[in-house]
C-alpha positions in Angstrom: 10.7 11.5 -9.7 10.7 9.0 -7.1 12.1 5.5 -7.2 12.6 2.3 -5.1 15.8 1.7 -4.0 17.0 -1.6 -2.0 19.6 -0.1 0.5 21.9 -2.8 2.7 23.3 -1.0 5.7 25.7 -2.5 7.8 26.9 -1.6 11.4 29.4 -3.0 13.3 28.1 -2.8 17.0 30.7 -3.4 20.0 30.0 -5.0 23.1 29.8 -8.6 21.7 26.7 -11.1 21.4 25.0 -10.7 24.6 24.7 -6.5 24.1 23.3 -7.1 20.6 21.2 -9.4 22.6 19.6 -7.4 24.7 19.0 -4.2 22.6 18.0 -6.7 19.1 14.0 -7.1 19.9 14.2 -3.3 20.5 15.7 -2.6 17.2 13.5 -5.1 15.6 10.3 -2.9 17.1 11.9 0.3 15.9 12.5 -1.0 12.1 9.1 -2.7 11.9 7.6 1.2 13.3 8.6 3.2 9.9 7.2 6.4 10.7 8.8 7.4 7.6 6.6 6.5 4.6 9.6 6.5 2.2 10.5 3.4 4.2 8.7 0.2 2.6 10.3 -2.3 4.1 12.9 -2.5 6.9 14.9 -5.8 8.2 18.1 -7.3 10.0 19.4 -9.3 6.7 22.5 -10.5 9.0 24.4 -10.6 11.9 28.3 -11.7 12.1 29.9 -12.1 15.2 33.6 -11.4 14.9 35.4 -12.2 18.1 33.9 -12.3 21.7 33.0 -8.1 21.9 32.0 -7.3 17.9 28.8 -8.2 16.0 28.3 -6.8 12.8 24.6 -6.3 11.8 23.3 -5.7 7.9 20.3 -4.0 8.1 18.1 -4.3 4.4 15.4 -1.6 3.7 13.3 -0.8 1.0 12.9 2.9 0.1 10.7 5.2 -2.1 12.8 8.3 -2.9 14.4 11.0 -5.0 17.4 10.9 -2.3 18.0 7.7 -0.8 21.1 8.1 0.8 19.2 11.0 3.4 16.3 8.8 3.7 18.7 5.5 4.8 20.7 7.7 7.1 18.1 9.3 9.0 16.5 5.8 9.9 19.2 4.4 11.2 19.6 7.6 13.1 16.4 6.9 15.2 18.6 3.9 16.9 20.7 5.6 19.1 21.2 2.4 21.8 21.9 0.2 18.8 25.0 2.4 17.0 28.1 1.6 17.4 29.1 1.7 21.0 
């Protein structure tokens, strides 16, 4: 049986500010693309900056699924220029 799950990922991302920056409106466009139809809803909920090279982003998601932790894992595998770095 499937149910909806609201999953907050978060991901700490080195390079500081300015590479979050520049690969953010990127990530955005690759969230608001859910070629997965588990994924309902997909969103940057927050982003810390810790120091001058570390931002850590919370990414929330909504998810329709009998296995939610596969489903949230392989989304945020399709971001390979926004992982950690």
């Amino acid at each position: 049986m499937e149910r909806r799950y609201a999953v907050r990922l978060t991901v700490p991302r080195r390079g500081g500010w300015r590479v979050w920056g520049a690969v953010r409106a990127d990530f955005e466009r690759g969230l608001a693309d859910a070629a997965d139809p588990a994924i309902v809803s997909a969103e940057i909920a927050s982003e810390l900056r810790r120091g001058a090279d570390y931002v850590r982003v919370t990414i929330a998601f909504t998810v329709v699924t009998t296995d939610v932790g596969r489903r949230a894992g392989h989304r945020v595998g399709r971001f390979p220029r926004c992982r950690p770095g």
